[in-house]
Phi, psi and omega in degrees: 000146189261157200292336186270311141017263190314316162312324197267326149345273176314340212255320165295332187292336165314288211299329188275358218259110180307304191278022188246009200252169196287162196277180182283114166336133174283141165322129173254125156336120186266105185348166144277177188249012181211105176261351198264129186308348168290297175321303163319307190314314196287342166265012131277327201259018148254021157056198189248033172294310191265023190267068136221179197293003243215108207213133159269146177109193209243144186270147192121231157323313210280146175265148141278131191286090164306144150328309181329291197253359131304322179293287181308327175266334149301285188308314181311289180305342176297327193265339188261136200283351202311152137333325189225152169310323170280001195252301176296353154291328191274332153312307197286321185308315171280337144348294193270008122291348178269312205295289173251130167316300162327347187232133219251022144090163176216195180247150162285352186307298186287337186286295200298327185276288192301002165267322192281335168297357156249307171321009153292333163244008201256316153312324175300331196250356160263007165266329164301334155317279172311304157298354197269313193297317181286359159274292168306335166310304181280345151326286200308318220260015196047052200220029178265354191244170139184150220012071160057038158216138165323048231265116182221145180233168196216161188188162179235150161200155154264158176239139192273155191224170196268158182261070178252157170299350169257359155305299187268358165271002197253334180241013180060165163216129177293113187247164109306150184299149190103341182239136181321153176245147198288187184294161157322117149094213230251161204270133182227114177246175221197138169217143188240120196264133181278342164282353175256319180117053180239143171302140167286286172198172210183141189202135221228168227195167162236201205297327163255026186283139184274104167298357149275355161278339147299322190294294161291002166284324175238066164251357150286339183275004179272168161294086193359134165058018183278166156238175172241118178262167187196167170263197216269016164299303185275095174206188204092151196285308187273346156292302178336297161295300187322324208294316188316287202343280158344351184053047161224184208250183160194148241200019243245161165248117147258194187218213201269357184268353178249138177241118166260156163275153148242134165113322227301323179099353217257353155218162182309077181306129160218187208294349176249016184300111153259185188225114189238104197200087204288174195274354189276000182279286200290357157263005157263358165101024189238149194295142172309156173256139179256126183229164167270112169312132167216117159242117158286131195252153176231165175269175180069333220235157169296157179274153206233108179277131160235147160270104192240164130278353173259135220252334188269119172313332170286346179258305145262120198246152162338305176273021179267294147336322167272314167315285206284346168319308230270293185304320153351317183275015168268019180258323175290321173308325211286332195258014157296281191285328174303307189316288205280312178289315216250350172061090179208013175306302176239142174277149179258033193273127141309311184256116186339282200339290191334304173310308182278346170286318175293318148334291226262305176282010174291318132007276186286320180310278185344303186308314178270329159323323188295291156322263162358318174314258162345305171333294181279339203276359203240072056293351154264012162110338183291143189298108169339290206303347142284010158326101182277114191295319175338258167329334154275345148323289184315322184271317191292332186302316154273009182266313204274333152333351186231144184272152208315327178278355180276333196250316183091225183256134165285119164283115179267307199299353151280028187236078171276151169253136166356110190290340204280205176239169240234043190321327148252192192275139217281303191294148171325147175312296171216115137246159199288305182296346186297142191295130154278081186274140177275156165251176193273171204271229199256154175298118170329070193252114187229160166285144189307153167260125196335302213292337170309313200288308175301341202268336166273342178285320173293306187295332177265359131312303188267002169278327181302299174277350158317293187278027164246326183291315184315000000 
């Protein structure tokens, strides 16, 4: 055998050797992966929903775009106030150096592509996110009801887009007659749940899209047996029945554009029972909806007619009835605060796609703010529905700017809003520009007419013998 042979021999035999070979090291403790208090929060309440193996871009120079750090760097920009889109990348990118260390910066070019290559699913599955946690939220802390109902209310606004050609062909712009035509866009309707004071779910639409057909696309996202309370917009016989259908409850204001019956006869009537039973419903053969009248009268102020389907006064009462009416005007703040705090009245997308993606996560930004709020202000005991988006802006803005030994623990829970009461009135003396809007009048109510009352006798006949024949 030859000397290297041999060497090489001895050497394998070493290595190979039980009692020479080295002991085992004890495991070094593994860090945590999220030490800075935003970055944790925001990776509890989105859970291991963005935990996958599946990363766009390219490995080397290039960062790979994780679910994780699309995410995170869209809500940093839905929060940072810059003028332009680069500039709120370039904010959020050093943000998402301070939060995760680990991450080596991009383009927005390389951002904006692994978002559109995701965003097929991926805004959908943080918003599913976001209710299941803000449901367990509102559980835990016994705030999922007020006055004993699941209570969400909806409204529509527009966000005005740059006045590009494809801007106008894809969401159009709603002028009045008569009027020069505005900007690009788009109708964003919304349900807002009144026990955390958090967005639900949201659907976005283009400038002449009807917000009750928005409304009716996500009436599968309410809660079984919920109510929806609304203004005087969501109104009509077939939207109404879906809502019935659906096994959920409604709460609506009308005005002078709806006409109910009295008298009908077609149920066990008491003094506030109406009907809602327009004529194009009886010449397609369909049963009247039997509802409930309920008027707030205030003093000083027009009497305000709500349209109910809950039929019993004990489960819903007048004054039940007014509190959530009342709460209703936290959707108009919500859509306040997204125009005006968070500066989102107009969007900076050139390209349709862009756009509705920046609408949506503009959203989702506001939401997990809301949450992260709420989170903390209902473990300090405190009413959700005083929640400031300001202050709490304000505080995530210095979180993600600072570094961990700089920030310490991120507090939420003081960003309350002013406790005190209001001696006077918030609006301005005159502005000009301001909308005058009527409010609406009183609802058309006349008695039913013999051919009615029979033509209902009829429908309560064949429902009767219908459910003894099923």
């Amino acid at each position: 055998m030859s000397r290297r042979k041999a060497a090489g021999s001895r050497r394998r035999g070493k290595r190979t050797c039980r009692k020479q070979r080295p002991q085992s090291r004890t495991p070094r403790q593994r860090k945590a992966a999220y030490r800075h208090p935003l970055a944790s929060a925001m990776f509890d309440l989105l859970g291991d929903l963005l935990q996958e193996t599946k990363q766009v871009g390219k490995r080397g120079h290039k960062l790979l775009w994780t679910p994780l750090l699309v995410s995170f760097c869209a809500i940093l920009m839905s929060w940072d106030p810059s003028p332009s889109l680069a500039a709120r990348f370039d904010a959020a990118g050093l943000s998402l150096s301070i939060l995760l260390p680990e991450h080596k910066g991009g383009t927005y070019q390389g951002w904006i592509k692994a978002l559109q290559q995701r965003n097929i699913d991926l805004h959908q599955r943080v918003a599913d996110r976001l209710r299941q946690a803000i449901e367990q939220m509102a559980r835990e802390a016994g705030c999922w009801l007020r006055e004993g109902w699941c209570a969400l209310t909806a409204d529509s606004s527009k966000f005005n887009c740059p006045r590009t050609a494809a801007n106008e062909e894809a969401f159009g712009c709603a002028s009045k007659k008569g009027k020069s035509q505005g900007l690009p866009q788009q109708l964003l309707t919304l349900l807002w749940h009144m026990g955390t004071g958090l967005p639900w779910a949201w659907a976005t639409g283009d400038a002449r899209a009807s917000e009750r057909e928005r409304l009716r696309s996500m009436l599968p996202l309410l809660p079984i047996q919920s109510l929806l309370v609304a203004d005087a917009g969501f109104v009509g016989y077939e939207f109404l029945q879906a809502i019935a259908n659906s096994q959920r409850h409604f709460l609506i204001r009308i005005g002078s554009n709806v006409a109910l019956l009295q008298k009908l006869g077609f149920y066990q009537e008491q003094q506030d029972t109406v009907y809602l039973w327009p004529s194009s419903s009886t010449h397609q053969k369909k049963p009247p909806m039997v509802l409930r009248l309920i008027r707030l009268q205030q003093p000083g102020k027009k009497t305000v007619y709500l349209l109910t389907n809950v039929l019993d006064p004990l489960q819903l009462s007048v004054q039940s009835a007014q509190v959530l009416y009342t709460l209703r005007w936290g959707v108009e703040v919500f859509f306040r605060s997204l125009k005006q705090t968070l500066c989102r009245r107009k969007l900076l997308s050139d390209a349709p796609d862009n756009a509705r993606q920046e609408l949506y996560w503009a959203v989702i930004g506001i939401a997990v703010l809301g949450a992260l709020g709420v989170r903390e202000i209902l473990a300090a005991g405190k009413d959700p529905l005083s929640f400031s988006v300001a202050l709490a802006l304000a505080s995530v803005r210095h979180a993600a700017r600072s570094m961990l030994s700089a920030i310490g623990d991120l507090d939420l829970s003081a960003a309350v809003k002013d406790s005190y009461r209001r001696s006077r009135p918030k609006r301005s003396r005159n502005f000009p520009r301001r909308k005058r809007c009527k409010p609406p009048g009183r609802p058309r109510l006349r008695r039913a007419t013999k051919t009615e009352v029979n033509m209902a006798q009829k429908f309560h006949r064949e429902s009767v013998v219908h459910q003894f024949t099923a």
